[in-house]
C-alpha positions as CSV (number, residue, x, y, z in Angstrom):
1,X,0.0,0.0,0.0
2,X,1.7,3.4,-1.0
3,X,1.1,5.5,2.2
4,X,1.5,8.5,0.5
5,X,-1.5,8.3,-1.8
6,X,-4.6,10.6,-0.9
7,X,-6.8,7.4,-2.4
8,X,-5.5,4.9,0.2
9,X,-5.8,7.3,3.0
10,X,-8.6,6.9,5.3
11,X,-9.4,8.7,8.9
12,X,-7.6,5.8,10.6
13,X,-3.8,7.2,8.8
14,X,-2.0,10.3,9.0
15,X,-2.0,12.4,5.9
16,X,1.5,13.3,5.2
17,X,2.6,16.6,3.7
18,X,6.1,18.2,2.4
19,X,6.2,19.7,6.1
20,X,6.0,16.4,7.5
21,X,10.1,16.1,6.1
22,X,11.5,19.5,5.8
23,X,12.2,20.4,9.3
24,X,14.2,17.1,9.4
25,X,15.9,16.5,6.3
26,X,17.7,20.4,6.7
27,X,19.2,19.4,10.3
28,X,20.4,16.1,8.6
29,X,21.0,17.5,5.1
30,X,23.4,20.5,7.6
31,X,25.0,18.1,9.4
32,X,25.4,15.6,6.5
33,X,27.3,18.6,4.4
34,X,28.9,19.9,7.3
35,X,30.7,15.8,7.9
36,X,31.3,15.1,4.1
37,X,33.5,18.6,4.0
38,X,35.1,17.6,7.1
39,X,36.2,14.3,5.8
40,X,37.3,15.7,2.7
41,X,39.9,18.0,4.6
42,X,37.7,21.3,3.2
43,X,36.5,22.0,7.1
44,X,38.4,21.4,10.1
45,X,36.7,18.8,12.1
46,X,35.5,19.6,16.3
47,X,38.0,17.0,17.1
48,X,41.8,16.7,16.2
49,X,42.1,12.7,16.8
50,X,39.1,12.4,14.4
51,X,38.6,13.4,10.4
52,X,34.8,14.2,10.8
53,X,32.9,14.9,13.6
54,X,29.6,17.1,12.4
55,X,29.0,20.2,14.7
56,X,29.5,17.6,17.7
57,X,33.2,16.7,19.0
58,X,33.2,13.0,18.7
59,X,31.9,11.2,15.3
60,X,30.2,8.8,17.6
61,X,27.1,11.2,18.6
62,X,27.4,12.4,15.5
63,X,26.5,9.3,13.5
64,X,24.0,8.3,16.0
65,X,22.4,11.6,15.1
66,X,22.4,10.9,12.1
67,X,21.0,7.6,12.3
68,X,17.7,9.0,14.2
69,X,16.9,11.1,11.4
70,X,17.9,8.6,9.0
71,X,14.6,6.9,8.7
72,X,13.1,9.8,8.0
73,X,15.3,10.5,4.9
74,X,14.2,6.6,3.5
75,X,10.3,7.3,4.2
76,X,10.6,11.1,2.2
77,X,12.6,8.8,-0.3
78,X,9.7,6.5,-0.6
79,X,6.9,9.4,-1.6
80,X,5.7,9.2,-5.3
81,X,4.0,12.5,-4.4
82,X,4.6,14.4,-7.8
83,X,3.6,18.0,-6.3
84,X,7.3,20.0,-6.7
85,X,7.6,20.2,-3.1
86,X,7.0,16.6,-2.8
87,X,9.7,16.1,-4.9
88,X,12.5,18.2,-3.4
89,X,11.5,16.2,0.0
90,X,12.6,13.4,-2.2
91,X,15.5,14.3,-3.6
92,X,17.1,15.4,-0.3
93,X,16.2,12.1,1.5
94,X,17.8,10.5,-1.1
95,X,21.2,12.6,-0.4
96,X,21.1,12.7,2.8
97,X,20.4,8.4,2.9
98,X,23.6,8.1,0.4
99,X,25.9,10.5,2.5
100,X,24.9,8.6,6.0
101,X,26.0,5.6,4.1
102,X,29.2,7.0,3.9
103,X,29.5,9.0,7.2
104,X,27.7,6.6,9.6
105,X,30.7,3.4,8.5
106,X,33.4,5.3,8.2
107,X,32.7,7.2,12.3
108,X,32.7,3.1,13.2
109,X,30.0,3.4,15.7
110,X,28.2,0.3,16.0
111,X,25.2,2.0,18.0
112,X,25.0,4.4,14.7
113,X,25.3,0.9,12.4
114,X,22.6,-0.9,14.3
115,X,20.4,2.3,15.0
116,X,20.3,3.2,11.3
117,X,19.7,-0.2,9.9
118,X,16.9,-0.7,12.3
119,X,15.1,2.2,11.9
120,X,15.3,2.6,7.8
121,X,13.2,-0.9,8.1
122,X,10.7,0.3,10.0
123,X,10.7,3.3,7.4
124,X,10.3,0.4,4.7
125,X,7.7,-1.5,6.7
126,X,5.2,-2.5,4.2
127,X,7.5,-3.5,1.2
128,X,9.5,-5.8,4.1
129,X,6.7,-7.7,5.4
130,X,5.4,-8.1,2.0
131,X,8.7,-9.6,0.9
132,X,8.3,-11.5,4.1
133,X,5.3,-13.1,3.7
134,X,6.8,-13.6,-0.2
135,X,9.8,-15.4,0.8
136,X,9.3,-16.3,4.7
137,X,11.6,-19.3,5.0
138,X,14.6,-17.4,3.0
139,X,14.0,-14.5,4.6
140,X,14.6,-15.4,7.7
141,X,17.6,-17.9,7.1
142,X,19.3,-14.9,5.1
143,X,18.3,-12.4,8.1
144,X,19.9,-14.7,11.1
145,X,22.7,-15.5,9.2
146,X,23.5,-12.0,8.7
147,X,22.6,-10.9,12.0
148,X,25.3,-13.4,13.6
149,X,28.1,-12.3,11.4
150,X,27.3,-7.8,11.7
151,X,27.3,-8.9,15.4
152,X,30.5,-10.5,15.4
153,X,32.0,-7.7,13.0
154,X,30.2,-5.4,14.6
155,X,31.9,-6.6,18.2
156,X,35.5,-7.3,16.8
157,X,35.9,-3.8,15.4
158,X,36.7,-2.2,18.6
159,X,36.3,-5.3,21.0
160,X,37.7,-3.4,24.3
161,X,35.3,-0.8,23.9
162,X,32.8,-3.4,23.9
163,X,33.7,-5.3,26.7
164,X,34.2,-2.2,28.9
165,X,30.5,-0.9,27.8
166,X,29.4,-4.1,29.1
167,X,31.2,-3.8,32.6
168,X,30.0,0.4,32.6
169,X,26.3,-0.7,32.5
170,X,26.5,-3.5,34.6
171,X,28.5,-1.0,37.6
172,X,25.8,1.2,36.2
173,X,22.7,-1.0,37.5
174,X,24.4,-1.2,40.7
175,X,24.2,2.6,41.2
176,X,20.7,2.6,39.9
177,X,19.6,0.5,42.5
178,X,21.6,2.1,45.3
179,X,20.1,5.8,44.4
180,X,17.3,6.9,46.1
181,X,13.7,7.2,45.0
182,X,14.3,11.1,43.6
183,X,17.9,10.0,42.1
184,X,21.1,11.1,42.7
185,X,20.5,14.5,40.2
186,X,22.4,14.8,36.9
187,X,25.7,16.4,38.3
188,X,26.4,13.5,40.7
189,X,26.0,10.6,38.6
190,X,29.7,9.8,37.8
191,X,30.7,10.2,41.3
192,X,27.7,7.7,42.1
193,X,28.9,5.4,39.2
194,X,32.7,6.0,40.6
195,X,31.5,4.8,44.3
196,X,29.9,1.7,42.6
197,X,32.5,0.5,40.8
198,X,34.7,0.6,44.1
199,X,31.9,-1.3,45.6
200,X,31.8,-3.9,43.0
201,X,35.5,-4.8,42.8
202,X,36.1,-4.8,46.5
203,X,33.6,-6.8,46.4
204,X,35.9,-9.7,44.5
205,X,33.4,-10.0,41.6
206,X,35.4,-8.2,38.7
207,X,37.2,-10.7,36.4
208,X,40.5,-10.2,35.6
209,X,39.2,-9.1,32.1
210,X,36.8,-6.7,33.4
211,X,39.2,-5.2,35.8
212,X,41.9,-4.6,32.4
213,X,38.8,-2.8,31.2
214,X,36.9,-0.6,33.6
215,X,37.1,2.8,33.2
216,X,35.9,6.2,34.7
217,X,33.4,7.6,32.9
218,X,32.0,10.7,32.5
219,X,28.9,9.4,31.9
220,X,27.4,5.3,31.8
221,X,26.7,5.3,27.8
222,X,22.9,4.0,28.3
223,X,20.5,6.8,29.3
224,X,18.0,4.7,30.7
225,X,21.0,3.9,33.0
226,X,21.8,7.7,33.4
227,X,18.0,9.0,34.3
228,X,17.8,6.5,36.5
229,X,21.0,7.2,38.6
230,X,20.3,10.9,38.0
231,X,16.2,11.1,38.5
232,X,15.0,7.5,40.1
233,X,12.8,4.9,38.9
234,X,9.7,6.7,38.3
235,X,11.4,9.2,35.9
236,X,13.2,6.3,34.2
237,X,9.1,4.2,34.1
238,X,7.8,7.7,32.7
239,X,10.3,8.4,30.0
240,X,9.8,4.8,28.6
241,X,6.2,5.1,28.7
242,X,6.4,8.8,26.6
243,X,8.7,6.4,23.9
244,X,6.9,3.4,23.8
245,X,3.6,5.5,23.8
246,X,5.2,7.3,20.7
247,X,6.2,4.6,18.4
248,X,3.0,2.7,19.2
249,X,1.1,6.3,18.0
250,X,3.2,6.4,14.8
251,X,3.6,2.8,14.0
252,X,-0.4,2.3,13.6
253,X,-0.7,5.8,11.8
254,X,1.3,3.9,9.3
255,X,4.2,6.8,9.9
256,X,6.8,4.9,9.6
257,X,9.7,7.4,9.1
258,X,8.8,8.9,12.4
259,X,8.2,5.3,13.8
260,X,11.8,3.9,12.8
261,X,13.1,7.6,14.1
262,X,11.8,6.7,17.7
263,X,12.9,3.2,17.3
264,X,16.7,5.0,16.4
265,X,16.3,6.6,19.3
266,X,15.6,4.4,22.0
267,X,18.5,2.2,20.1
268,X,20.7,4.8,20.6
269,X,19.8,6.0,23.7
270,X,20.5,2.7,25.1
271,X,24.6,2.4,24.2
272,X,25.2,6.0,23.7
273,X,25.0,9.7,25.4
274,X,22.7,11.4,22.8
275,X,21.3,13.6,26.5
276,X,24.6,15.1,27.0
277,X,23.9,17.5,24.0
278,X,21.2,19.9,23.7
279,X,20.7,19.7,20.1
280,X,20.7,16.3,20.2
281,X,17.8,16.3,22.9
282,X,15.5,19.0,21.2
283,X,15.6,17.1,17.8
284,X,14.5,14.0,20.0
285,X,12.1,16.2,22.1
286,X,10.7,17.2,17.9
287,X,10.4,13.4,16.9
288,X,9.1,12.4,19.7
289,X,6.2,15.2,19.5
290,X,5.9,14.3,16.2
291,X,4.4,10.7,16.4
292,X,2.3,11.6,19.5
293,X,0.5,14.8,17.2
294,X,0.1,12.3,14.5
295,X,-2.8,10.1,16.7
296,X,-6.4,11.0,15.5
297,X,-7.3,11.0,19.4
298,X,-7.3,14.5,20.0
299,X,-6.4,13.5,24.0
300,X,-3.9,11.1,23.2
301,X,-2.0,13.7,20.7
302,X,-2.9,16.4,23.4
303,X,-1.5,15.0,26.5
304,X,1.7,12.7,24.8
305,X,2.8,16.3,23.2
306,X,2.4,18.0,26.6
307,X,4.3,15.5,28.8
308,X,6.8,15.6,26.3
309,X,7.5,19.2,26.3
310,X,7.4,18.9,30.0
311,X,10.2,16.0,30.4
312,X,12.4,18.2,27.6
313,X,11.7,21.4,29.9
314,X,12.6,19.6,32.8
315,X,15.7,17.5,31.4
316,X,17.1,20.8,29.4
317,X,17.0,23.1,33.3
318,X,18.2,20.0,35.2
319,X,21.2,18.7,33.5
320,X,23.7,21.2,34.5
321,X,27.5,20.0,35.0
322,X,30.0,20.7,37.1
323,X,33.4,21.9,35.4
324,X,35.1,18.6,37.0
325,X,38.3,20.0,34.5
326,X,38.5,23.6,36.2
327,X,37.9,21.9,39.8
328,X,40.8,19.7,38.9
329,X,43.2,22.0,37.9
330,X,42.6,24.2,41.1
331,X,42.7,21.6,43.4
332,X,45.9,20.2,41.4
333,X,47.2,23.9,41.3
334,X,47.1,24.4,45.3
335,X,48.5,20.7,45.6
336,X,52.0,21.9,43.9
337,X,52.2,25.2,46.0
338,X,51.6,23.3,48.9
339,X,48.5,24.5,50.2
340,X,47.1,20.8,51.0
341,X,44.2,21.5,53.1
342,X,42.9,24.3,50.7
343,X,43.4,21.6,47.7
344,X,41.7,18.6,49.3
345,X,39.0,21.1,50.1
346,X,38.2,21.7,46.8
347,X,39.1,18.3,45.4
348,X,36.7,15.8,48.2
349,X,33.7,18.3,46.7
350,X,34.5,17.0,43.3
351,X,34.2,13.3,44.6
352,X,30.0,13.8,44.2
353,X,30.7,14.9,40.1
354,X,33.2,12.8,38.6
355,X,34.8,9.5,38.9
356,X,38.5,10.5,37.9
357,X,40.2,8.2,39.6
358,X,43.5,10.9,39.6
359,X,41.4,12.9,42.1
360,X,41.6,10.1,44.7
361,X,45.4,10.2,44.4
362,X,46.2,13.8,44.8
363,X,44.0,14.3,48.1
364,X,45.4,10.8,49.4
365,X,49.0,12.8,48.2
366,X,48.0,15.9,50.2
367,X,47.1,13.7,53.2
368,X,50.4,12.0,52.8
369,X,52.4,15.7,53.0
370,X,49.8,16.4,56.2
371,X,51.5,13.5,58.3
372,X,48.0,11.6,58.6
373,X,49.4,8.4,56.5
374,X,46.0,6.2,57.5
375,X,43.6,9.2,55.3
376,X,46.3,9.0,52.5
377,X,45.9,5.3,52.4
378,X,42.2,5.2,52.4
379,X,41.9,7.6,49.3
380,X,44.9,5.6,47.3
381,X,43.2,2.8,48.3
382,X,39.9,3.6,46.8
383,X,42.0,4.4,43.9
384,X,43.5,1.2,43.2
385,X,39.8,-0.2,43.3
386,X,37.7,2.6,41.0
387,X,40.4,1.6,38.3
388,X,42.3,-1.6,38.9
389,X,44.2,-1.4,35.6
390,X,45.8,1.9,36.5
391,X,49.4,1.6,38.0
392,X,49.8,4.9,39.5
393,X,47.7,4.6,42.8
394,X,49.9,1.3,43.4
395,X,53.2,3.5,42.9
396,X,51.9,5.7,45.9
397,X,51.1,3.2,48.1
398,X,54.5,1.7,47.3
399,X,56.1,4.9,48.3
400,X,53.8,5.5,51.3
401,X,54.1,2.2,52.8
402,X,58.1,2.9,52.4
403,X,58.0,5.8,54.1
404,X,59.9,6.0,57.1
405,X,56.6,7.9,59.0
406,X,54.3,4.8,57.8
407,X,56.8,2.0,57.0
408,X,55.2,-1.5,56.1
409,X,57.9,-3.5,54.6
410,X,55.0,-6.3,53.5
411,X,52.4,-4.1,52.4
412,X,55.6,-2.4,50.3
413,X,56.3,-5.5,49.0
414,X,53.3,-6.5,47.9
415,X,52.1,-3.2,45.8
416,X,55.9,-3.6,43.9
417,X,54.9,-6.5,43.0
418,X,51.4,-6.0,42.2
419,X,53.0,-2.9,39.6
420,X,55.3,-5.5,38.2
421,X,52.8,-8.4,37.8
422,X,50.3,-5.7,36.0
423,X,49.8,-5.7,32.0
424,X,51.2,-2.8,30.3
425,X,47.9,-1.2,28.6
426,X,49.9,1.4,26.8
427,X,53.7,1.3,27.5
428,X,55.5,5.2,28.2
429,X,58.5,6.4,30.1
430,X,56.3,6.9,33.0
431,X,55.5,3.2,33.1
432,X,58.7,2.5,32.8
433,X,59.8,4.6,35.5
434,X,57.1,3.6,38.1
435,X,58.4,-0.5,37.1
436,X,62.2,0.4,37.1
437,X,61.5,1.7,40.9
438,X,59.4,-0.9,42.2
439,X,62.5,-3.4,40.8
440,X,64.8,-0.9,43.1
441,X,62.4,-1.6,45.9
442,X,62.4,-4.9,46.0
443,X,65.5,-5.4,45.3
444,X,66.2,-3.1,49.0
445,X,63.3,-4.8,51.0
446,X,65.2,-7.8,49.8
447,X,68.1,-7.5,51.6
């Protein structure tokens, strides 16, 4: 059934026009241009690590961007409207589907890959369950056994990042459930998730593998995860609802470019940050109130639009951030002119915003220069387990516990070793340093 024919339409569809498209395909069809110049060296790109990264600073929002507003482009691309206006809605869904196919591969972002592919079927429903019913048995041999090998391409491209996604939301979940009812607030999330990790490899769980992967992020990459932590259950329960409620709206209005968008979206919000940008959230906040204006219920259209304003309203004026950066450097700053009381002042307030593992370390260093060697040894301790595959936390506690003030010639021992038994991630001269002196320790406890 061609959805875009005034004969077929009926009180029970939405009738589409030009406008339906337009607002959409110029914020894909700008970022689109924006990418393609970048990755042909005409633009400079946000990012100096990365050829193309849109008018974000990391190519992997940016292709998830583009992969919500993908499906739109296929369903403009699949109007046989022949009204001029009709037409140019045509013609730029039809550039802006062949650049993503370029731009959303070559950023390497499986959430984009998956989110894009997804959604452009749903924007193709009708032609792929009629090929469906057409070739069932095929279809779905051909469909699973491309499904298993995109998943294992998909997962050996960048197979740490993988694995450490999978630790972040599982750490994640734990600080979910330990928030309170009204959430931790948006600001205090990563010092939530930073307190949970601790937690869970104190706790003996973490595998060697996950512990070579854990991280500190600044935020968990799954914002279901991330309202949770930041706003409780019942904001987590009510967002789904205003997304499920959507798709449902536009899947039976037989909008299915606005129906694979929301799909996108919900993809992407679950293995990405798409919230942490406020473009990125409006254009959501726009699909979103899209599909629920598109129900013929006038109280359905009516109250999903409202609530949907409201959660953007809310999300937009409650999702400020700390400058963890600034903090840093000002704690760091007072550390090196020896003001330590002044520094760790600063830097145990940043403990609730970020889970920088490097802030632990410098107020357990300025408790160390204080004389009170237990406090020093508590923060590097915490250290050690927020990041077990960091070597530096270990190097202080070497050098506290060898200390004359604090001197523990086992406990000595036994962080030298644990620097020499550790992996070398990335080999430099400070890794080389920090294992040349824990060989020097040794040798003298040795003796």
């Amino acid at each position: 059934m061609n959805v875009f024919s005034n004969k077929t339409q009926s009180k029970t569809y939405r009738s589409f026009t030009e406008w339906d498209f337009y607002p959409f395909l110029m914020l894909g069809c700008t970022e689109v241009i924006i990418g393609l110049l970048q990755l042909a060296g005409i633009c400079k790109s946000s990012h100096p690590d990365y050829p193309f990264t849109g008018s974000f600073y990391n190519p992997g929002p940016y292709a998830c961007y583009l992969a919500v507003l993908l499906p739109i482009a296929v369903f403009a691309f699949r109007n046989t409207d022949h009204k001029l206006t009709f037409r140019m809605a045509r013609w730029l869904g039809t550039g802006m589907a062949l650049a993503c196919a370029i731009l959303i591969p070559a950023s390497l972002s499986r959430t984009a890959m998956i989110a894009a592919v997804i959604g452009s079927a749903i924007a193709y429903w009708d032609e792929l369950t009629e090929y469906i019913a057409k070739h069932k048995a095929s279809y779905l041999i051909g469909i699973l056994i491309a499904a298993v090998i995109s998943a294992g391409g998909l997962y050996a491209i960048k197979k740490d990042s993988a694995d450490g996604r999978l630790v972040m939301w599982k750490v994640a979940m734990q600080a979910a459930a330990d928030a309170p009812l009204t959430g931790t607030g948006w600001d205090n999330v990563a010092g939530a998730y930073g307190e949970a990790q601790e937690r869970y490899f104190e706790s003996g769980r973490g595998t060697e593998e996950e512990k070579m992967v854990a991280d500190a992020p600044e935020y968990v990459f799954n914002e279901y995860l991330q309202v949770a932590i930041a706003f409780g259950p019942f904001a987590l329960v009510g967002m789904l609802g205003l997304m499920a409620g959507a798709f449902i709206v536009a899947f039976r209005m037989r909008d299915y470019g606005t129906a694979g968008s929301v799909a996108a979206i919900a993809l992407v919000m679950a293995a990405s940050y798409p919230l942490q940008f406020p473009l990125f959230t409006v254009t959501i906040t726009i699909i979103i109130l899209t599909a629920w204006i598109s129900s013929n219920h006038v109280s359905v259209s009516m109250s999903g639009s409202a609530l949907t304003v409201l959660a953007c309203v809310l999300l937009l004026t409650h999702n400020q951030k700390t400058d963890v950066r600034t903090g840093f450097a000002c704690g760091l700053s007072l550390h090196r002119s020896h003001d330590y009381r002044k520094s760790n002042e600063i830097l145990i307030l940043l403990l609730e915003k970020s889970a920088d593992p490097m802030i632990l370390n410098i107020i357990g260093k300025n408790y160390q220069a204080l004389g009170l060697p237990d406090s020093a040894t508590h923060y590097m301790r915490k250290s050690t387990l927020r990041c077990p595959n960091r070597m530096y936390p270990h190097y202080l506690l070497m050098q506290l516990y060898a200390d004359s003030v604090s001197f523990d010639r086992d406990k000595c021992m036994e962080e030298a070793n644990a620097i020499l038994s550790m992996p070398v991630k990335i080999s430099s001269p400070a890794v080389d340093d920090m294992r040349r002196d824990a060989n020097l320790t040794l040798q003298s406890l040795k003796r």
